[in-house]
N, CA and C atoms as a LAMMPS dump frame, in Angstrom:
ITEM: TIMESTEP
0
ITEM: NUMBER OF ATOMS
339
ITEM: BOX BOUNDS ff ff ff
-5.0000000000000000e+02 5.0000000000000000e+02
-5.0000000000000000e+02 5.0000000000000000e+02
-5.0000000000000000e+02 5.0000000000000000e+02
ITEM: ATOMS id mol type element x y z
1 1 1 N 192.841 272.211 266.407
2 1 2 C 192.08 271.001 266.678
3 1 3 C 192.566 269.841 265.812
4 2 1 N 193.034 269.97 264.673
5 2 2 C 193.535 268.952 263.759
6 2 3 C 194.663 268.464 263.941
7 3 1 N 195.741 269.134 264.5
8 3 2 C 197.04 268.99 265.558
9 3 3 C 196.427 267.988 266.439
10 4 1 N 195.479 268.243 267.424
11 4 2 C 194.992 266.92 267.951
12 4 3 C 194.219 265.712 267.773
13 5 1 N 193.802 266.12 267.254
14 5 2 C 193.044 264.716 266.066
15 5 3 C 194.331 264.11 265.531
16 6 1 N 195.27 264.334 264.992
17 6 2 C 196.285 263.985 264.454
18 6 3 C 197.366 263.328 265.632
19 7 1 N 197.592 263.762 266.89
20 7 2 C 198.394 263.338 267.639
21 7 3 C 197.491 261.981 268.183
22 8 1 N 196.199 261.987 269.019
23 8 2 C 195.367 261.18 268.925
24 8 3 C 195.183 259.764 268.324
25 9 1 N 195.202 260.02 266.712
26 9 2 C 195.146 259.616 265.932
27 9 3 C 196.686 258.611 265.748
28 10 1 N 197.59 259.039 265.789
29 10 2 C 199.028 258.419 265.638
30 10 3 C 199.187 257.402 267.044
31 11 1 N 198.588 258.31 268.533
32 11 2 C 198.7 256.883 269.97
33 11 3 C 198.01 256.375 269.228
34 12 1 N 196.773 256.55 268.757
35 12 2 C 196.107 255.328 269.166
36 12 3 C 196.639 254.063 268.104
37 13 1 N 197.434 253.985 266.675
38 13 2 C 197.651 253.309 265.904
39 13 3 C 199.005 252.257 266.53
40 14 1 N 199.282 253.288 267.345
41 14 2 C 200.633 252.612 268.635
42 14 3 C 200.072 251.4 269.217
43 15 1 N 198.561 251.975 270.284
44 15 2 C 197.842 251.322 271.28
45 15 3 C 197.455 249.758 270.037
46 16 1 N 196.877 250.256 268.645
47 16 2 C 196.271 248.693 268.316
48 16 3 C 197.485 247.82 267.301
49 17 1 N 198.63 248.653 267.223
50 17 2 C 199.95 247.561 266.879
51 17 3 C 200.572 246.856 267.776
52 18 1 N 200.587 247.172 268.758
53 18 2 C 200.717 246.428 270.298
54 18 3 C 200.226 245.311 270.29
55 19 1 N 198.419 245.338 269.671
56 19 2 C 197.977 244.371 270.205
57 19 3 C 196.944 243.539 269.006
58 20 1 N 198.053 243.491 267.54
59 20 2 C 197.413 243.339 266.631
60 20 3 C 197.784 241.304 266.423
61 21 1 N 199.276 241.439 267.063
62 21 2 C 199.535 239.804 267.472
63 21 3 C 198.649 239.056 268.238
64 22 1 N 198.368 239.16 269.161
65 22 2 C 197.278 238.838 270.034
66 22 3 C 195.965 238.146 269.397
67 23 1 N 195.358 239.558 268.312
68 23 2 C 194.32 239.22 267.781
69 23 3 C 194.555 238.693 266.776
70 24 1 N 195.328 238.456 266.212
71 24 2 C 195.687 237.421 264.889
72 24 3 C 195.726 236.04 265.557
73 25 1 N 196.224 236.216 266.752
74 25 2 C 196.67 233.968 266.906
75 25 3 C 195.424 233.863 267.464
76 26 1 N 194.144 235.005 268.28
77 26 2 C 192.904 234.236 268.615
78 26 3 C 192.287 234.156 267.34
79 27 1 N 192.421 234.42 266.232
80 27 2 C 191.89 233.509 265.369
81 27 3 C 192.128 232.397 264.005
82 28 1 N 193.44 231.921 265.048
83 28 2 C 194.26 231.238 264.105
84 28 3 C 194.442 229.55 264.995
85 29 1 N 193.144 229.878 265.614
86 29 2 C 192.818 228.677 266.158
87 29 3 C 192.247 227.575 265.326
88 30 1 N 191.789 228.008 264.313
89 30 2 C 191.528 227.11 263.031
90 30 3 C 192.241 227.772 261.968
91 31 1 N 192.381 227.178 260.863
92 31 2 C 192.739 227.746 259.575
93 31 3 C 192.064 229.111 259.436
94 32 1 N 192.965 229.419 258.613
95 32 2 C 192.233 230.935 258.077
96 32 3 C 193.372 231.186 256.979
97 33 1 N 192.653 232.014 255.906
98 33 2 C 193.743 232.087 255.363
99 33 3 C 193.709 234.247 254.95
100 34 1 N 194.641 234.491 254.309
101 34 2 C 194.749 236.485 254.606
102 34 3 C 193.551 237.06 254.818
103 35 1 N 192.399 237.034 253.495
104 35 2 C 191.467 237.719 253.501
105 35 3 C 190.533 237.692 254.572
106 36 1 N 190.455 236.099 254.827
107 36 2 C 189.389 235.79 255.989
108 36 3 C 189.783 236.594 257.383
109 37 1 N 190.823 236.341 257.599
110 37 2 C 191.618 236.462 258.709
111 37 3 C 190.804 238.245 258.93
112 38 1 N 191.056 238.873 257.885
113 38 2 C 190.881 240.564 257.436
114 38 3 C 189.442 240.871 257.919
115 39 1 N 188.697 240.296 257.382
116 39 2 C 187.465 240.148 257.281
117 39 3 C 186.62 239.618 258.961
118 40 1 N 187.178 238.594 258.992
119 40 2 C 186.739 238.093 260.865
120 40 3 C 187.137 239.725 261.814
121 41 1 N 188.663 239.613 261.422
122 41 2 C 189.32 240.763 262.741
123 41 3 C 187.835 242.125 262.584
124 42 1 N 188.041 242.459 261.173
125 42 2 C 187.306 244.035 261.079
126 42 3 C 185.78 243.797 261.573
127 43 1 N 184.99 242.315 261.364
128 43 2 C 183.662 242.023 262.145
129 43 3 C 183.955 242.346 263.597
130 44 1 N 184.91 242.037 264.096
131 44 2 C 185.111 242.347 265.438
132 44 3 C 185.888 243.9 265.737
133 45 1 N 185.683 244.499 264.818
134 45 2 C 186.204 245.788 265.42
135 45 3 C 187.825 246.598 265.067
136 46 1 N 188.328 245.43 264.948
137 46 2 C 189.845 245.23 264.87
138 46 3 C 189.974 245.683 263.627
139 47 1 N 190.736 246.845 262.945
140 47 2 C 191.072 247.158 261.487
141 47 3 C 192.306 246.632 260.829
142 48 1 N 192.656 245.95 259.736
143 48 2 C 194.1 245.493 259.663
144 48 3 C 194.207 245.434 258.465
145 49 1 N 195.334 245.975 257.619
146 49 2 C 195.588 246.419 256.431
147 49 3 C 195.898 244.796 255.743
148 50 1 N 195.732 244.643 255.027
149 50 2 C 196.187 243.196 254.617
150 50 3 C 198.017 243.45 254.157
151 51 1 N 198.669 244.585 253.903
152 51 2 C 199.277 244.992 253.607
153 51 3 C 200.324 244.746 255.481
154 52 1 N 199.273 244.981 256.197
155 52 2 C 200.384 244.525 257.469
156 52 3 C 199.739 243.159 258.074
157 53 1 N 198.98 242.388 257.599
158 53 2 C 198.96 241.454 257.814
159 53 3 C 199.736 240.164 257.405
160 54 1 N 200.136 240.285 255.76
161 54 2 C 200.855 239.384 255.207
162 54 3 C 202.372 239.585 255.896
163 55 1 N 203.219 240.23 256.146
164 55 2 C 204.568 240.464 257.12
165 55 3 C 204.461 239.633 258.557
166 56 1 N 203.224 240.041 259.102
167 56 2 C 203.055 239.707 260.397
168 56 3 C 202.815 238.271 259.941
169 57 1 N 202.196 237.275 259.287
170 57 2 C 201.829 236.37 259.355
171 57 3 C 203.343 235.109 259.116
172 58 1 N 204.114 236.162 257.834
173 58 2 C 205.289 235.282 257.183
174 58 3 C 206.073 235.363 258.803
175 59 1 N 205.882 236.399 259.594
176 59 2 C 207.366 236.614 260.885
177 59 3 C 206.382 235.405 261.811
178 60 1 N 205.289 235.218 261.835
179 60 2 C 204.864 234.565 263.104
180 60 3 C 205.061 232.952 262.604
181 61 1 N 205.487 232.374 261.088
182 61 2 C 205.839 231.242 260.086
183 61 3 C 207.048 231.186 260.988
184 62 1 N 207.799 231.788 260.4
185 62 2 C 209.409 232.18 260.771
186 62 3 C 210.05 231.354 261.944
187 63 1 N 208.731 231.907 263.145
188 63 2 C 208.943 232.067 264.474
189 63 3 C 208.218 230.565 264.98
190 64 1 N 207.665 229.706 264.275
191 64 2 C 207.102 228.583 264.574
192 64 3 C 205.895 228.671 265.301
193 65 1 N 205.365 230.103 265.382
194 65 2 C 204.1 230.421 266.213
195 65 3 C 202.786 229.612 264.75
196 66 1 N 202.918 229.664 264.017
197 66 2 C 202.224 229.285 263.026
198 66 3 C 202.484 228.559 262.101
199 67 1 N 201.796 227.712 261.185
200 67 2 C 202.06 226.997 259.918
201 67 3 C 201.122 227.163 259.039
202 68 1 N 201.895 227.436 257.715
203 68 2 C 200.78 227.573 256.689
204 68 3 C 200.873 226.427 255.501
205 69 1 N 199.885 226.6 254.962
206 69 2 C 199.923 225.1 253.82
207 69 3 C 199.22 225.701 252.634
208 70 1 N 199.385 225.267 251.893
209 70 2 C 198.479 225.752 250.612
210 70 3 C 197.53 224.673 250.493
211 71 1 N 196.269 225.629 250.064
212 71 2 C 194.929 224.329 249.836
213 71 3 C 194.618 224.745 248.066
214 72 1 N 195.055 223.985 247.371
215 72 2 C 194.707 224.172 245.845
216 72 3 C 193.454 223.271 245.2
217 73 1 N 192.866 222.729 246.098
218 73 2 C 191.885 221.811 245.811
219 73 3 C 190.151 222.948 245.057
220 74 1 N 190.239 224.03 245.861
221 74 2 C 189.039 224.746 245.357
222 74 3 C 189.487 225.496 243.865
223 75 1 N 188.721 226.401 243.646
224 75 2 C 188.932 227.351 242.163
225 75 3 C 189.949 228.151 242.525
226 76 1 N 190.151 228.669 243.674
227 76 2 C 191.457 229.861 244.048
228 76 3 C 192.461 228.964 244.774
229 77 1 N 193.486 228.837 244.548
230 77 2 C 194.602 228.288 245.661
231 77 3 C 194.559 229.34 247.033
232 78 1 N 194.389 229.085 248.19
233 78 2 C 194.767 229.902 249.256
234 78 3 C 195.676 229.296 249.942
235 79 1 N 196.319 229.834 250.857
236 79 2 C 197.649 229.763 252.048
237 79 3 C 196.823 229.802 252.678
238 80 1 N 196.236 228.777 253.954
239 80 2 C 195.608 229.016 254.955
240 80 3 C 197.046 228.683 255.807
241 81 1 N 196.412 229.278 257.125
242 81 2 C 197.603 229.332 258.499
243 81 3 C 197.149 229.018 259.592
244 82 1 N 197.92 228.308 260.542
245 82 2 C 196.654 227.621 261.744
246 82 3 C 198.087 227.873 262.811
247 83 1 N 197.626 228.332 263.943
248 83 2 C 198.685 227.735 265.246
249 83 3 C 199.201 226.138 265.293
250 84 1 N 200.611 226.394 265.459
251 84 2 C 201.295 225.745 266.022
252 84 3 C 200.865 224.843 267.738
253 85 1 N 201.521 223.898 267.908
254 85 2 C 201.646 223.677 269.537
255 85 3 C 202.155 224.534 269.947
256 86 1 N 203.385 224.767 269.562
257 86 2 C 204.237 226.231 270.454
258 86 3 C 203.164 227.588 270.365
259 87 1 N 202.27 227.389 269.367
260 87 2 C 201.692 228.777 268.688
261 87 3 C 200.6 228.661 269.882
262 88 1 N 200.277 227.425 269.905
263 88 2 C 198.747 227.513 271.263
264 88 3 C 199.492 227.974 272.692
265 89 1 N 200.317 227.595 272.824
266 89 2 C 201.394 227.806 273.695
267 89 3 C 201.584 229.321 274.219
268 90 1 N 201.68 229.74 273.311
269 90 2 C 202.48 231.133 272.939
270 90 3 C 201.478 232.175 272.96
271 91 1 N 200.36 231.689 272.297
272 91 2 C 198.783 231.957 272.435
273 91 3 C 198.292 232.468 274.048
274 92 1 N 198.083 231.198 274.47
275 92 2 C 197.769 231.316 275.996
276 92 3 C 198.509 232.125 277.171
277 93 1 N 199.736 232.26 277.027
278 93 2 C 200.391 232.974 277.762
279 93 3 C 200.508 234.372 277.325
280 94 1 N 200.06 234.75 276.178
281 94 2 C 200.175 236.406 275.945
282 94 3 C 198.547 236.424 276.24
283 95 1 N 197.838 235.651 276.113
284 95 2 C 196.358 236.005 276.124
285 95 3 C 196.012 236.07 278.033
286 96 1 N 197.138 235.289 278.596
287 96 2 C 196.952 235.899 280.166
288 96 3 C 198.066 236.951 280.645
289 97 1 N 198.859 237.552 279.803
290 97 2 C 199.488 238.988 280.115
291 97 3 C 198.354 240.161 279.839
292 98 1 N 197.802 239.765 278.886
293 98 2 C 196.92 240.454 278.41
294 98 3 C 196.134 240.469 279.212
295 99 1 N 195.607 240.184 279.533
296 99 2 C 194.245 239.969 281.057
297 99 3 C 194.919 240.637 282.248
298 100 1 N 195.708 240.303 282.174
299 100 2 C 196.146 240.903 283.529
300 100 3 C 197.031 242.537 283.007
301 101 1 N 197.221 242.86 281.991
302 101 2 C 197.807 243.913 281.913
303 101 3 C 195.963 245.243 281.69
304 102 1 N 195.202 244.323 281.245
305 102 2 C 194.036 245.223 280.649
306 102 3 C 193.274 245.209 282.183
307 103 1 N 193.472 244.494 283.226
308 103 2 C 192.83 244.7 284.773
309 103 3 C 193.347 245.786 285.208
310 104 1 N 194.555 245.618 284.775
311 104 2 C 195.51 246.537 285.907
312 104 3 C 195.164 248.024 284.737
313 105 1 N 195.475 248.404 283.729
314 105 2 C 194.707 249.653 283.26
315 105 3 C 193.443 249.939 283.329
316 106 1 N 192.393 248.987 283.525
317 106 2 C 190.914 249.022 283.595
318 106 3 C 191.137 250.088 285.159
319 107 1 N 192.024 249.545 286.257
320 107 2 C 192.104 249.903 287.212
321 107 3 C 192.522 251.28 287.574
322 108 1 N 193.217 251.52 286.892
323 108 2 C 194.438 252.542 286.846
324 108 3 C 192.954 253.718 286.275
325 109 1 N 192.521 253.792 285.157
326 109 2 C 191.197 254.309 284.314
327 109 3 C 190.055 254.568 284.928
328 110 1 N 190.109 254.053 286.379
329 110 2 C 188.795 254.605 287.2
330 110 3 C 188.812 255.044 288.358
331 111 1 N 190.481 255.306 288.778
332 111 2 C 190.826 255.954 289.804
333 111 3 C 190.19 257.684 289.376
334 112 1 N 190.387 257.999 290.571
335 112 2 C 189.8 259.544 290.243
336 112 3 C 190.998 260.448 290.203
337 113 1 N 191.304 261.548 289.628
338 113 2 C 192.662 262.115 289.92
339 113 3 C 192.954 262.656 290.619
């Protein structure tokens, strides 16, 4: 049984790295900066190591999907990060693959065998 819990366990970490981009730029519609970002996703369900969040965030910099700035004005300096134009861009069109890829498995999931 732990053989399957364990195989289980490994898809499913497949199934939410797939779709851990996705949920990072819907909430990078305003600033946010690591922790928050951590903290919003896991209110919603979404688990994310901050440890794979900071990589993902510097590659989505990189990639012009995002910009970050430093705000040193409070007691902690933070890096907040906000979408790009290209990033809203880039946003919207994976957020309607996504719709249409989660219809078409919703679909596929209630056929009978």
């Amino acid at each position: 049984m732990a053989e399957l819990e364990e195989l289980v366990a490994g898809l499913d970490l497949e199934l939410r790295r797939g779709t851990l981009v996705l949920c990072v730029l819907s909430r990078l519609t305003t600033p946010q900066y690591g922790y928050s970002l951590v903290q919003e996703l896991s209110e919603k369900g979404i688990a994310i190591d901050i440890s794979t969040l900071y990589p993902l965030l510097r590659r989505l910099e990189r990639q012009g999907i995002c910009a970050a700035e430093w705000e040193t004005s409070g007691a902690k300096p933070r890096k907040y990060y906000q979408l790009t134009e290209q990033g809203r861009q880039v946003y919207q069109e994976l957020k309607e693959h996504w719709q249409n890829i989660a219809t078409s498995i919703s679909a596929l999931l209630e056929e009978k065998p």
